[in-house]
mmCIF file of the N, C-alpha and C atoms, coordinates in Angstrom:
data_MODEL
# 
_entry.id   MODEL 
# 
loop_
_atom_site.group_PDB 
_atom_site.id 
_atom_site.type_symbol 
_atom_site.label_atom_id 
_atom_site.label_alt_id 
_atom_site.label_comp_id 
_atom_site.label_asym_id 
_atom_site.label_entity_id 
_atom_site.label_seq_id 
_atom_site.pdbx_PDB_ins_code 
_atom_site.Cartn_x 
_atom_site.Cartn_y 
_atom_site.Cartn_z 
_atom_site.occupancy 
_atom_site.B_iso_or_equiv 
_atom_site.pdbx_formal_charge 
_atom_site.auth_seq_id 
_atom_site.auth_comp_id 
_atom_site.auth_asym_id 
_atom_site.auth_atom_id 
_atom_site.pdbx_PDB_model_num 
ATOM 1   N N  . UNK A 1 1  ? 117.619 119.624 93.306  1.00 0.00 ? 1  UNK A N  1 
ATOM 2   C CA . UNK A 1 1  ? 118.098 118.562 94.175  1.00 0.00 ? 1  UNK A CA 1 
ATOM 3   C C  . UNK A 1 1  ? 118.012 119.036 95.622  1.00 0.00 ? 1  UNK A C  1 
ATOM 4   N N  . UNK A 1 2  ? 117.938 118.438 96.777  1.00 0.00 ? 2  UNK A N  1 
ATOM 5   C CA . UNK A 1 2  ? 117.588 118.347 98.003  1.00 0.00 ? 2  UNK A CA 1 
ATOM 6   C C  . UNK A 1 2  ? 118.674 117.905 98.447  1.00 0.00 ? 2  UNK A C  1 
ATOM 7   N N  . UNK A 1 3  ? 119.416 118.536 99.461  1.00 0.00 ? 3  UNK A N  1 
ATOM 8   C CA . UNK A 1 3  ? 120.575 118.029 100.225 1.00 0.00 ? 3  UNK A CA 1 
ATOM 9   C C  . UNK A 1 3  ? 119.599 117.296 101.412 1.00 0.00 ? 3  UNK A C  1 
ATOM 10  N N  . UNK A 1 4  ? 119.825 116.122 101.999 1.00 0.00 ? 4  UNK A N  1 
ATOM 11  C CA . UNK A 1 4  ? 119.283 115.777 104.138 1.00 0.00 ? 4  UNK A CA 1 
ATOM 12  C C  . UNK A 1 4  ? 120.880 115.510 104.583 1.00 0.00 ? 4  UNK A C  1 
ATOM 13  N N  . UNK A 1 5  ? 120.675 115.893 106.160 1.00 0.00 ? 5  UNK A N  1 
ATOM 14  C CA . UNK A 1 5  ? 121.127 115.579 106.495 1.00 0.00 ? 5  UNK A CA 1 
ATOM 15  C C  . UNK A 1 5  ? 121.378 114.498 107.606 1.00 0.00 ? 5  UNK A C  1 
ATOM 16  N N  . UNK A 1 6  ? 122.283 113.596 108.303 1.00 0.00 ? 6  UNK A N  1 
ATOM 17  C CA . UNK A 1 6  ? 122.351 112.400 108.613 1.00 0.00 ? 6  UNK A CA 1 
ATOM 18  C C  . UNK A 1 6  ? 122.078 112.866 110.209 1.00 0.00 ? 6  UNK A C  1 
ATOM 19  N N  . UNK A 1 7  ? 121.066 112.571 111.357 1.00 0.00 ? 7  UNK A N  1 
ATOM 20  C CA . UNK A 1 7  ? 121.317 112.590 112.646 1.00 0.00 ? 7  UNK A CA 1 
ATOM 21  C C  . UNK A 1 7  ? 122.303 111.787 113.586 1.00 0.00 ? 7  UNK A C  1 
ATOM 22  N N  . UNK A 1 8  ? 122.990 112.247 114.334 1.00 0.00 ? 8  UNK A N  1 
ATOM 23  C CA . UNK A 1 8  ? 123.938 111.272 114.879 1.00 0.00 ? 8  UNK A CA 1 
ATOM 24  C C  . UNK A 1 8  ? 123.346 110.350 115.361 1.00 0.00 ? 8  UNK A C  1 
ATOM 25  N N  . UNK A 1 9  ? 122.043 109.786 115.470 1.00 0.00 ? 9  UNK A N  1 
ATOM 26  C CA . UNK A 1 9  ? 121.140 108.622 115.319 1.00 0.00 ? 9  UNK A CA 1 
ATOM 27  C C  . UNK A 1 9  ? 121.245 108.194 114.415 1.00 0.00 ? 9  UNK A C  1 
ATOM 28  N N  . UNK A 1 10 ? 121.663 108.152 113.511 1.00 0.00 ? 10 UNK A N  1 
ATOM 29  C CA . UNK A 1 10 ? 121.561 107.472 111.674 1.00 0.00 ? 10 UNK A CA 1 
ATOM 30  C C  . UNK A 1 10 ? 120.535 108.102 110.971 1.00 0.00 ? 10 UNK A C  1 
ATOM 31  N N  . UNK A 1 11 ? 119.662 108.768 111.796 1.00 0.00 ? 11 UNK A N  1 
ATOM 32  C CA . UNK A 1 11 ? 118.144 109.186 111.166 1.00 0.00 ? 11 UNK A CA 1 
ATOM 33  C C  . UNK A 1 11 ? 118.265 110.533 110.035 1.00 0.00 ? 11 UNK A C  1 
ATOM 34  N N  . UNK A 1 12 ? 117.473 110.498 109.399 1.00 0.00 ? 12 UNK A N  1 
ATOM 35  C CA . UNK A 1 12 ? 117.280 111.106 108.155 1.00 0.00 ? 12 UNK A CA 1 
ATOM 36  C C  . UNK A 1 12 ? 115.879 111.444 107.947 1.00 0.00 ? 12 UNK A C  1 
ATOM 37  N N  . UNK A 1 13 ? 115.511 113.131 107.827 1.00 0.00 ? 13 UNK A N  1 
ATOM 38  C CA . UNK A 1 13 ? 114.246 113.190 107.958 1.00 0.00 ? 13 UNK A CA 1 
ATOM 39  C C  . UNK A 1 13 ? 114.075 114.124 106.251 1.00 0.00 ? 13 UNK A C  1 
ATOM 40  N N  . UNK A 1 14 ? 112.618 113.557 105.918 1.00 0.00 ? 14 UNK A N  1 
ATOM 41  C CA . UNK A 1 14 ? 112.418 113.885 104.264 1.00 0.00 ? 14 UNK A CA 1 
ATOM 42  C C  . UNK A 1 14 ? 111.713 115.385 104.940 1.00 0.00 ? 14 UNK A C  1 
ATOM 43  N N  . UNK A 1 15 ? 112.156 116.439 103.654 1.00 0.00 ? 15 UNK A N  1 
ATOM 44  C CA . UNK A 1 15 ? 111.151 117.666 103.667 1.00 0.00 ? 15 UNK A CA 1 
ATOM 45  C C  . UNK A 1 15 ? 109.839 117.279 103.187 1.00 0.00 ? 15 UNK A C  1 
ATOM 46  N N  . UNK A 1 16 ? 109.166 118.007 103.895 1.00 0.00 ? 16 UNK A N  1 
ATOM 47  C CA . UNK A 1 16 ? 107.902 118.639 103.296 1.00 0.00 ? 16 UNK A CA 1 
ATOM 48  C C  . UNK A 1 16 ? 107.587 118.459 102.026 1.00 0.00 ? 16 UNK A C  1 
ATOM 49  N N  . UNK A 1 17 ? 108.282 118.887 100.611 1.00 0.00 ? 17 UNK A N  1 
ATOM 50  C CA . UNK A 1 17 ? 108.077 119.183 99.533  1.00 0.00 ? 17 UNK A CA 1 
ATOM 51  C C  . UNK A 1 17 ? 108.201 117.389 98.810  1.00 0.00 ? 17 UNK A C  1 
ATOM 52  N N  . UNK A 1 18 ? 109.593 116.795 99.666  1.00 0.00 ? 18 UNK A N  1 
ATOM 53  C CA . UNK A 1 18 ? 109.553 115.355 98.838  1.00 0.00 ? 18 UNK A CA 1 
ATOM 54  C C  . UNK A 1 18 ? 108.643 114.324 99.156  1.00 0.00 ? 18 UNK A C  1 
ATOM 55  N N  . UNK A 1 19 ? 108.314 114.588 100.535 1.00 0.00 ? 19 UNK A N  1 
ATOM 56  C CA . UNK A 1 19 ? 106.521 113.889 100.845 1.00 0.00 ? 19 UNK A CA 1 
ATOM 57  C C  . UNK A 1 19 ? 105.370 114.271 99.847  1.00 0.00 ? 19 UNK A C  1 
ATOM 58  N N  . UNK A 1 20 ? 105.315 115.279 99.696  1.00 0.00 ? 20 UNK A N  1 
ATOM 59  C CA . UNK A 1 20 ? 104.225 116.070 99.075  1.00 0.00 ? 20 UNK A CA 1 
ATOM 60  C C  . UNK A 1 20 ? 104.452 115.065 97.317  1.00 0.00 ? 20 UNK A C  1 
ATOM 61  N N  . UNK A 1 21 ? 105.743 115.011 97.239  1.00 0.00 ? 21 UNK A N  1 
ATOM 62  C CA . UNK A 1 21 ? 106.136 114.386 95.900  1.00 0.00 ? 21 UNK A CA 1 
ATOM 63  C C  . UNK A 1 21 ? 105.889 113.051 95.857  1.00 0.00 ? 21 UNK A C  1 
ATOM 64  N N  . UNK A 1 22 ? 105.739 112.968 96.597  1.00 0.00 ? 22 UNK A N  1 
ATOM 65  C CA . UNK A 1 22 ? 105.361 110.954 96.892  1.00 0.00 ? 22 UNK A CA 1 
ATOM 66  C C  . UNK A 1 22 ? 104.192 110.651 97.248  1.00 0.00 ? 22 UNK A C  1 
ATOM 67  N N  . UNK A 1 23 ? 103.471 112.073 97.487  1.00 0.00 ? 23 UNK A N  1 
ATOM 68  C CA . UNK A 1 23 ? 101.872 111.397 97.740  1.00 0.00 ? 23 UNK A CA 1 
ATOM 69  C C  . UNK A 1 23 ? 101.724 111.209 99.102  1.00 0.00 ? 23 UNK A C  1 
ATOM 70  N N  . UNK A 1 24 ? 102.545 111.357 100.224 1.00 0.00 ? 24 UNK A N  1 
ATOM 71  C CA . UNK A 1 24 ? 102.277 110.656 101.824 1.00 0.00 ? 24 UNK A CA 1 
ATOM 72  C C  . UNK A 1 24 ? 101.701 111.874 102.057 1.00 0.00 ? 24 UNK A C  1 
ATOM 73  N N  . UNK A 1 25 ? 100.790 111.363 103.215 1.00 0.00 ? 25 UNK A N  1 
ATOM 74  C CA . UNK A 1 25 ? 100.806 112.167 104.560 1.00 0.00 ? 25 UNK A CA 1 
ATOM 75  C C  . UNK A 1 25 ? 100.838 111.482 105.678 1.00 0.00 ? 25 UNK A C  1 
ATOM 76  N N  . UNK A 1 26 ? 100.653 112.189 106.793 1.00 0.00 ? 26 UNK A N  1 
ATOM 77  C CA . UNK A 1 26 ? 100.951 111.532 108.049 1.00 0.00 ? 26 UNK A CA 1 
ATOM 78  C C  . UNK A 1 26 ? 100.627 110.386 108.605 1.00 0.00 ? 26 UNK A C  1 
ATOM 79  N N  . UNK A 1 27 ? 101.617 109.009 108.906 1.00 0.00 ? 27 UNK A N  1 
ATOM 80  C CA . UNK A 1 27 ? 101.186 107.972 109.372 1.00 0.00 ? 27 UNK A CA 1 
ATOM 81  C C  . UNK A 1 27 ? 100.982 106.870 108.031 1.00 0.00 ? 27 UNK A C  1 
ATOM 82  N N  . UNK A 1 28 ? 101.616 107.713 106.978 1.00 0.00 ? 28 UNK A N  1 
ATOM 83  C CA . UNK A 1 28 ? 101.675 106.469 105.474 1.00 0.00 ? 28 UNK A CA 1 
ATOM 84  C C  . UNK A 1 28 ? 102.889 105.567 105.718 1.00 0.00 ? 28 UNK A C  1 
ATOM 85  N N  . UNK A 1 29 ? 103.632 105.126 105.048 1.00 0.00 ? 29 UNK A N  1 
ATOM 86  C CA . UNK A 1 29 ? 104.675 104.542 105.085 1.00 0.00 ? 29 UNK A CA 1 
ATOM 87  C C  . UNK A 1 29 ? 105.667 104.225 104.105 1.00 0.00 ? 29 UNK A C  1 
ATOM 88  N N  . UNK A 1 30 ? 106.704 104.448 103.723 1.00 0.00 ? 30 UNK A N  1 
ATOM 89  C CA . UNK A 1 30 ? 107.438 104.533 102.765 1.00 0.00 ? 30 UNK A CA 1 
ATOM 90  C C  . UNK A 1 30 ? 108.388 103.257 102.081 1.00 0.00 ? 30 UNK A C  1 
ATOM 91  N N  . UNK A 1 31 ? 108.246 102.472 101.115 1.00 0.00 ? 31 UNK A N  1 
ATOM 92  C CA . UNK A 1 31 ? 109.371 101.878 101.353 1.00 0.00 ? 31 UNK A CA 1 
ATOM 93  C C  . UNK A 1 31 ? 110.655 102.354 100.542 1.00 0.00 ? 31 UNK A C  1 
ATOM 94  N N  . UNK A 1 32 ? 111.641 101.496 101.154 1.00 0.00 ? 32 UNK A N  1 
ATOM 95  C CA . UNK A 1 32 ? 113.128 101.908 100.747 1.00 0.00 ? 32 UNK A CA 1 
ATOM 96  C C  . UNK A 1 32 ? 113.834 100.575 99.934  1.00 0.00 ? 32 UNK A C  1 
ATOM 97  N N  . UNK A 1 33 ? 114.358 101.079 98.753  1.00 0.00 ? 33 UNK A N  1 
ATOM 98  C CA . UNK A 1 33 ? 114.717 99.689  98.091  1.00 0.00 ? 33 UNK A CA 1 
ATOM 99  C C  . UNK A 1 33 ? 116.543 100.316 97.473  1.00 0.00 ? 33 UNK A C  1 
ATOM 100 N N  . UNK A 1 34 ? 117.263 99.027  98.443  1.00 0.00 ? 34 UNK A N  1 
ATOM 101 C CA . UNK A 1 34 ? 118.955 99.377  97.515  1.00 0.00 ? 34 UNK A CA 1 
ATOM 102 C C  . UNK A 1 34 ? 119.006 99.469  96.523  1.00 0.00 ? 34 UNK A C  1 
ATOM 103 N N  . UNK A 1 35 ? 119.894 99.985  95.702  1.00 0.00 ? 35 UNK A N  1 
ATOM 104 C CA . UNK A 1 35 ? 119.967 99.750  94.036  1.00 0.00 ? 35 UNK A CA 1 
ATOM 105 C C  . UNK A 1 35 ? 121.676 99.818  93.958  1.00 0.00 ? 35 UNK A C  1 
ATOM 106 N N  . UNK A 1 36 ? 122.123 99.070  93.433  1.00 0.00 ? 36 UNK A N  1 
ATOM 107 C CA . UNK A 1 36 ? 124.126 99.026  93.087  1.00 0.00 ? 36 UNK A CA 1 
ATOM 108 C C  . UNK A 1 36 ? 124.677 100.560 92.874  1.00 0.00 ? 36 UNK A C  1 
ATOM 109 N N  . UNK A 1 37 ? 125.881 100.348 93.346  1.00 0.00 ? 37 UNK A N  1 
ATOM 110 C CA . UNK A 1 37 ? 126.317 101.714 93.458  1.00 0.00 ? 37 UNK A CA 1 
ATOM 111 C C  . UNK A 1 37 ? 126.104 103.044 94.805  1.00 0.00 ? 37 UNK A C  1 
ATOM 112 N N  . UNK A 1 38 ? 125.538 102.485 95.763  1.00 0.00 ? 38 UNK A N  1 
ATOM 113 C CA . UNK A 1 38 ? 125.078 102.538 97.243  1.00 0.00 ? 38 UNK A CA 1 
ATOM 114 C C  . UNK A 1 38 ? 124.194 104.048 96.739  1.00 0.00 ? 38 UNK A C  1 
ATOM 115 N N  . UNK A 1 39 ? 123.308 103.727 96.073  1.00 0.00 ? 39 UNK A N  1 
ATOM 116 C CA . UNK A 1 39 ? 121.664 104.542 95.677  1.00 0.00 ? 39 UNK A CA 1 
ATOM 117 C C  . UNK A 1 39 ? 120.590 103.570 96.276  1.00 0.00 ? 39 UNK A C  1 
ATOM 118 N N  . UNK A 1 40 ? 119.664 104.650 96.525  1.00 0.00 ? 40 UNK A N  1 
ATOM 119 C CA . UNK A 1 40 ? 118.487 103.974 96.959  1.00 0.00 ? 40 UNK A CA 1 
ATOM 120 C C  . UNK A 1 40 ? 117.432 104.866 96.518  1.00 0.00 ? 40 UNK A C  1 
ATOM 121 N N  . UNK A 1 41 ? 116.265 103.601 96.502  1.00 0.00 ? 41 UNK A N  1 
ATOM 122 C CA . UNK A 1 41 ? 114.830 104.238 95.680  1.00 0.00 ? 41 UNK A CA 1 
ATOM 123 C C  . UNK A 1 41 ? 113.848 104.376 97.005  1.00 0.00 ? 41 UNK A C  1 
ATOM 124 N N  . UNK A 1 42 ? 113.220 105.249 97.251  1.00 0.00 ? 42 UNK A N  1 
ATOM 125 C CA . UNK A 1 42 ? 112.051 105.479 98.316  1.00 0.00 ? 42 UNK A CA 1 
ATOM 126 C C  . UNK A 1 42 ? 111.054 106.055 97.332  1.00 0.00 ? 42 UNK A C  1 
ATOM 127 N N  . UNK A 1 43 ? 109.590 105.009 97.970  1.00 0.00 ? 43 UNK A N  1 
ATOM 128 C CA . UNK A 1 43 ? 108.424 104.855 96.791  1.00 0.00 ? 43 UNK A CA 1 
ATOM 129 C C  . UNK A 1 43 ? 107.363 104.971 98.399  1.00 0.00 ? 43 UNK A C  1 
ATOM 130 N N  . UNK A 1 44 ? 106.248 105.446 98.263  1.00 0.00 ? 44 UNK A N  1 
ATOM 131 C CA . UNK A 1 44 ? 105.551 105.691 99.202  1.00 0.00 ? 44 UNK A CA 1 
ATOM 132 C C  . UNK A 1 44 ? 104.479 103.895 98.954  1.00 0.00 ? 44 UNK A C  1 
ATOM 133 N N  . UNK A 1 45 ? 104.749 103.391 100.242 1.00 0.00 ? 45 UNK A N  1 
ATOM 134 C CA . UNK A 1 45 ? 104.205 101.704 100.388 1.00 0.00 ? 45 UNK A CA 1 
ATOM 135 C C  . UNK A 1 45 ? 102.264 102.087 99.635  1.00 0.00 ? 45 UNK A C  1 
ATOM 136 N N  . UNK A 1 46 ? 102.133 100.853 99.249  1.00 0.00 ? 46 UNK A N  1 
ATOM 137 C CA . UNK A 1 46 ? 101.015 100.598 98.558  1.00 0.00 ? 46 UNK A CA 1 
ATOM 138 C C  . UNK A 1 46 ? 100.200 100.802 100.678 1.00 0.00 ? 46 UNK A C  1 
ATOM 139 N N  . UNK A 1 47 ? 99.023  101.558 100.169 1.00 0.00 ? 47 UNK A N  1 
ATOM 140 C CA . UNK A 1 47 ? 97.885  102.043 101.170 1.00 0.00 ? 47 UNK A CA 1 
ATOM 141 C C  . UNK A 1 47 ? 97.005  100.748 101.567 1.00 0.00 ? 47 UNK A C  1 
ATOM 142 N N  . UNK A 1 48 ? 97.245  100.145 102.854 1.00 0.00 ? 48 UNK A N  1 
ATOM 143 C CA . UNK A 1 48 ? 96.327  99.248  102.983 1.00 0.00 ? 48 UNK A CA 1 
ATOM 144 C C  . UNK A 1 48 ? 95.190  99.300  103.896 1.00 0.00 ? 48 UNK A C  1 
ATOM 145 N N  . UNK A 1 49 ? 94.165  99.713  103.050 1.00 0.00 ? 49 UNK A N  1 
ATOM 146 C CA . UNK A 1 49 ? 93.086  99.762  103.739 1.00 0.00 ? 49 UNK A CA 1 
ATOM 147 C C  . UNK A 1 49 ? 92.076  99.196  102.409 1.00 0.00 ? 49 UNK A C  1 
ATOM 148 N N  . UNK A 1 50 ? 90.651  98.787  103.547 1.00 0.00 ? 50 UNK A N  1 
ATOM 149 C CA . UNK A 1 50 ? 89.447  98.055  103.265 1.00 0.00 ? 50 UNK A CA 1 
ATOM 150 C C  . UNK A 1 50 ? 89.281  98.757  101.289 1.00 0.00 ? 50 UNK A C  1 
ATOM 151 N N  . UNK A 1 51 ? 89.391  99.833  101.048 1.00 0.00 ? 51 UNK A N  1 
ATOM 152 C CA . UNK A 1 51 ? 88.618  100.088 99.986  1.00 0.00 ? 51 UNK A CA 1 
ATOM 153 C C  . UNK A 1 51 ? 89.858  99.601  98.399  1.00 0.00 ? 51 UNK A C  1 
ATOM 154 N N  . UNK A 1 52 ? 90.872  99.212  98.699  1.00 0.00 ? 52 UNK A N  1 
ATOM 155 C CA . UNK A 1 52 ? 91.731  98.514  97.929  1.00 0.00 ? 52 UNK A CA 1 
ATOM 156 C C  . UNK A 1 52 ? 91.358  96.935  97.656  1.00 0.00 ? 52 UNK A C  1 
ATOM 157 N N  . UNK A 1 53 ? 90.561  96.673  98.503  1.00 0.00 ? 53 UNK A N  1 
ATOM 158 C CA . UNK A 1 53 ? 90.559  95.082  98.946  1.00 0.00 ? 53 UNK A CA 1 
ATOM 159 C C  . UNK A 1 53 ? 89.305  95.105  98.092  1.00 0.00 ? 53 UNK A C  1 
ATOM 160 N N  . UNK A 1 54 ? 88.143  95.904  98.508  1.00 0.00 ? 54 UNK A N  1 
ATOM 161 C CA . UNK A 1 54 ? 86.887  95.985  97.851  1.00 0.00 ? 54 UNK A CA 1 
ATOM 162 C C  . UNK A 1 54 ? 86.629  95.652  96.467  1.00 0.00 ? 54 UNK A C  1 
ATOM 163 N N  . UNK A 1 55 ? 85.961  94.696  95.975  1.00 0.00 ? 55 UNK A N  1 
ATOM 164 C CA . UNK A 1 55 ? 86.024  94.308  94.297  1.00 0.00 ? 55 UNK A CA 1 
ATOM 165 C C  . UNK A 1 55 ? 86.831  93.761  93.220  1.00 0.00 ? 55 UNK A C  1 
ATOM 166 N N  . UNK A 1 56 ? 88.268  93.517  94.788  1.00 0.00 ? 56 UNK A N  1 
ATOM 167 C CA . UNK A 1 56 ? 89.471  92.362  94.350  1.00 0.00 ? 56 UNK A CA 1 
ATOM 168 C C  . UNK A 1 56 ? 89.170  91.117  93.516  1.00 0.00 ? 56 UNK A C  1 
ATOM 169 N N  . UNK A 1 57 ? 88.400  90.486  94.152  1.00 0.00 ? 57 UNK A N  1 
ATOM 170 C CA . UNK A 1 57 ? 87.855  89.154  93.292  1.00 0.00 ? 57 UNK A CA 1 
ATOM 171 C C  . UNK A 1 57 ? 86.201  89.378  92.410  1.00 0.00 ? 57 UNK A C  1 
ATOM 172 N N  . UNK A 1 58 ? 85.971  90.658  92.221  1.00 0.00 ? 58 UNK A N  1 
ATOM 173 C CA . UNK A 1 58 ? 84.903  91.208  91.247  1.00 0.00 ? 58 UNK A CA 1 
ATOM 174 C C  . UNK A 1 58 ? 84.947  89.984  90.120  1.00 0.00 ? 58 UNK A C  1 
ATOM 175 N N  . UNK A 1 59 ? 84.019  89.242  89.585  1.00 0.00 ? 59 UNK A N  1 
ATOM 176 C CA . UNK A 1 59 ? 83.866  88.670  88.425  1.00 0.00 ? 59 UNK A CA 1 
ATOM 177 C C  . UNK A 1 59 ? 85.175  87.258  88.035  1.00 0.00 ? 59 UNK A C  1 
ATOM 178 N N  . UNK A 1 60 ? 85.425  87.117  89.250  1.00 0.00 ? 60 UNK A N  1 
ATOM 179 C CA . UNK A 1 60 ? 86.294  86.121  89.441  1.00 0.00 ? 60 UNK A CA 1 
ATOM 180 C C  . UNK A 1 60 ? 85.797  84.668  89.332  1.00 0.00 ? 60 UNK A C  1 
ATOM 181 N N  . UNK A 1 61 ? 84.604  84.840  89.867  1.00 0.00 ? 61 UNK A N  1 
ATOM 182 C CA . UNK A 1 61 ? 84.298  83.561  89.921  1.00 0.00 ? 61 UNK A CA 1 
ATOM 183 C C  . UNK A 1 61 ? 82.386  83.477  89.411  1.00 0.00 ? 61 UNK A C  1 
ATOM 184 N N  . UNK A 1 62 ? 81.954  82.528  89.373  1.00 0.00 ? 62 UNK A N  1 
ATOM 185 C CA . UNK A 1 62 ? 80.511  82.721  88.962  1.00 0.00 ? 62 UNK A CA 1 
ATOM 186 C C  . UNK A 1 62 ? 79.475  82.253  89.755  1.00 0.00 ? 62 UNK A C  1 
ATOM 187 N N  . UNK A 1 63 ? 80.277  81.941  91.037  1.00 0.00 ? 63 UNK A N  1 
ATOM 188 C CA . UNK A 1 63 ? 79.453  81.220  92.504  1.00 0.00 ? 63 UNK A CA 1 
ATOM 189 C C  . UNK A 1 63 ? 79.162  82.993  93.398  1.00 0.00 ? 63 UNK A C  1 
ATOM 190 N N  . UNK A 1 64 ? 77.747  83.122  94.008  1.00 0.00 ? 64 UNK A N  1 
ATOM 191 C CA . UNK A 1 64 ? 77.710  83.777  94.379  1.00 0.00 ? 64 UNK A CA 1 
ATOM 192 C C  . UNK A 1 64 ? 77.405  83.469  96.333  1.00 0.00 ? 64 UNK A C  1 
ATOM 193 N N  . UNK A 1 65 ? 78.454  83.928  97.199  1.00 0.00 ? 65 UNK A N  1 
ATOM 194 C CA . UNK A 1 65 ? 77.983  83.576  98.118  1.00 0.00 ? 65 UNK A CA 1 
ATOM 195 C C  . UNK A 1 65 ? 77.232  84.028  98.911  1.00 0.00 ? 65 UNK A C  1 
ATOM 196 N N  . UNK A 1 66 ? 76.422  83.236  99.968  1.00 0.00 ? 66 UNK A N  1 
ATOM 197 C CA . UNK A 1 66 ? 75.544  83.826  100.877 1.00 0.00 ? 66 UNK A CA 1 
ATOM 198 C C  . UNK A 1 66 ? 76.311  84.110  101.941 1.00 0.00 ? 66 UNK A C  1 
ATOM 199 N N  . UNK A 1 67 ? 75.692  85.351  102.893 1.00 0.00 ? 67 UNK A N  1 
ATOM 200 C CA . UNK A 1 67 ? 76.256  85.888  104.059 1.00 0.00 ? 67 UNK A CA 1 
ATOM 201 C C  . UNK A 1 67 ? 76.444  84.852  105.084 1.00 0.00 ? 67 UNK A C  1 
ATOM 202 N N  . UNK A 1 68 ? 75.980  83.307  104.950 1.00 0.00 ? 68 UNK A N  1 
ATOM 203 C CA . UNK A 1 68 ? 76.291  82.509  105.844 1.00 0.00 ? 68 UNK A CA 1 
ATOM 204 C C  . UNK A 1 68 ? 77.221  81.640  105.584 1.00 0.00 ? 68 UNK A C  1 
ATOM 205 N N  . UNK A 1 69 ? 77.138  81.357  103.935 1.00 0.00 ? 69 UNK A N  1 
ATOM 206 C CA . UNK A 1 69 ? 79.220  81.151  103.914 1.00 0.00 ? 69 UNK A CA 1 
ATOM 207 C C  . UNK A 1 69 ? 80.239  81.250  103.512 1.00 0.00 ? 69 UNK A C  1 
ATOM 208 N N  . UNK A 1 70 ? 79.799  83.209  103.704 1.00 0.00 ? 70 UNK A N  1 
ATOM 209 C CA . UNK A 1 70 ? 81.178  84.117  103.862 1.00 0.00 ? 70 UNK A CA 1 
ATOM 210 C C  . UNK A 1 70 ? 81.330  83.765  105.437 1.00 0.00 ? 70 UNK A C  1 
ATOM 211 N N  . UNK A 1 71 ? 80.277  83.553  106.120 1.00 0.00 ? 71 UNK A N  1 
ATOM 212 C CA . UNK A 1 71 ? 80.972  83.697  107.282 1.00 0.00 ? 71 UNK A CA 1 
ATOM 213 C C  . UNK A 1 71 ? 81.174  82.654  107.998 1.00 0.00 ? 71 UNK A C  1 
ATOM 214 N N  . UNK A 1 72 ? 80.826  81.501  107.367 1.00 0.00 ? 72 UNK A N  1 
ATOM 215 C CA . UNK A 1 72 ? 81.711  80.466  107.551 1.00 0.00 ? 72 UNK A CA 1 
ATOM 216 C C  . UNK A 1 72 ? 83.187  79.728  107.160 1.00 0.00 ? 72 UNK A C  1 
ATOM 217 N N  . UNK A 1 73 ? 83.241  80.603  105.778 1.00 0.00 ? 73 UNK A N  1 
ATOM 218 C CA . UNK A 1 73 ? 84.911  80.223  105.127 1.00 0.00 ? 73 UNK A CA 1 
ATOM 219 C C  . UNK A 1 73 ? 85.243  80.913  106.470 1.00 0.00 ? 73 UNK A C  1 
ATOM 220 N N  . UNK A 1 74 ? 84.985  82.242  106.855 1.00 0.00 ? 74 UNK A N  1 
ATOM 221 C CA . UNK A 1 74 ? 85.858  83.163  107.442 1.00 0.00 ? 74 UNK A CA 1 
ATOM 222 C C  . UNK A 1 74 ? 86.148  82.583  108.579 1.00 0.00 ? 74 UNK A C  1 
ATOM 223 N N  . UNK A 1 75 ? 85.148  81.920  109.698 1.00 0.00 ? 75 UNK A N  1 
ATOM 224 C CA . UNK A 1 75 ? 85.480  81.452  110.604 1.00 0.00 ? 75 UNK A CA 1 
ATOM 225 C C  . UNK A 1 75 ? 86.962  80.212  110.428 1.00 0.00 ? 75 UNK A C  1 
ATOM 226 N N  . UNK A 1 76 ? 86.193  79.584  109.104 1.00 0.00 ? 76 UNK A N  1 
ATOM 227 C CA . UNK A 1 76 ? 87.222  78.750  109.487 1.00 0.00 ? 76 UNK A CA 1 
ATOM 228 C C  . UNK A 1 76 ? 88.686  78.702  108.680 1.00 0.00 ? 76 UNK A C  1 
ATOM 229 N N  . UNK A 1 77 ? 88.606  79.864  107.654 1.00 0.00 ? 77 UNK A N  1 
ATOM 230 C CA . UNK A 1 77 ? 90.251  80.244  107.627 1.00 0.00 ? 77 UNK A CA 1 
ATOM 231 C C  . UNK A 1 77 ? 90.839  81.006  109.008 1.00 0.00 ? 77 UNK A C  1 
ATOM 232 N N  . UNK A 1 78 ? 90.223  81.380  109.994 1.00 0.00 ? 78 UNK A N  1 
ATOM 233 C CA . UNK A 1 78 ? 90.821  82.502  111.181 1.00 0.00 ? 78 UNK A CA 1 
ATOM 234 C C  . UNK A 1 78 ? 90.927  80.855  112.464 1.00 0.00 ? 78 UNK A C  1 
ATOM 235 N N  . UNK A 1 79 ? 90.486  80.167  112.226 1.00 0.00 ? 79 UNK A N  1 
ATOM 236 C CA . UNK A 1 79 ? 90.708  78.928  112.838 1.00 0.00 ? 79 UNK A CA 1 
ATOM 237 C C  . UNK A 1 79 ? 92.031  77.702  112.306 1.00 0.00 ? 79 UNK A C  1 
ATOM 238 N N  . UNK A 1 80 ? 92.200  78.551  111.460 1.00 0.00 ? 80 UNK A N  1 
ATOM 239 C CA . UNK A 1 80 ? 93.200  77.583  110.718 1.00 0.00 ? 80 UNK A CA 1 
ATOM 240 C C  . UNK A 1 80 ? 92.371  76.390  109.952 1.00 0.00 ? 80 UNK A C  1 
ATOM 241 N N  . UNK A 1 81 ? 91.394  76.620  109.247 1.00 0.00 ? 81 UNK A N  1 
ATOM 242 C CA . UNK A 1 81 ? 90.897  74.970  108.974 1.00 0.00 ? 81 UNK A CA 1 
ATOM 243 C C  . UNK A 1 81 ? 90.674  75.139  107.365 1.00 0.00 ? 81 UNK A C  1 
ATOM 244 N N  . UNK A 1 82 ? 90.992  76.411  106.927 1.00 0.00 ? 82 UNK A N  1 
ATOM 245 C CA . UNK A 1 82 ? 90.560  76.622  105.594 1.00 0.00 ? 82 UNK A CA 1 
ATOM 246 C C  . UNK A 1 82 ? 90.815  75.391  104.106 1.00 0.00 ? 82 UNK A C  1 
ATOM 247 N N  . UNK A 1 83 ? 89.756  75.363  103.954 1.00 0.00 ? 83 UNK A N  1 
ATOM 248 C CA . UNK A 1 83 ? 89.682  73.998  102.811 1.00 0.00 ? 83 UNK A CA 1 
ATOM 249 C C  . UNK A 1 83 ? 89.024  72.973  103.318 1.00 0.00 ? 83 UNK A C  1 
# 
């Protein structure tokens, strides 16, 4: 078990070893979830970057689109007009 201790900021900083246990490194992000009985769960946040996203809708559908309208949905969901 790991004692932290509380900064007279409220702040609370994790060692080394319980990062290492969660998988972070620098600039990840952690979340924190209450649980009854004033416990809490810290789970290292799902990683969002491009290669998670990649092959999301793989075999989803059986329409294959062309590069002119991917990049026309795109324009016009970032325009607000999507549909």
């Amino acid at each position: 078990m790991t004692t932290l201790s509380i900064t007279s900021k409220g702040q609370v900083t994790l060692k080394k070893d319980l990062l290492k246990h969660l998988g972070t490194q620098p600039g990840d992000q952690l979340d924190v979830h209450t649980l009854p009985g004033g416990r809490i769960e810290i789970v290292a946040a799902p990683k969002k970057d491009i290669g998670g996203f990649i092959g999301l809708l793989a075999g989803k559908s059986a329409k294959c689109a062309s590069i002119d309208e991917i990049n026309e949905a795109a324009a016009k969901g970032w325009a607000g007009k999507a549909r």
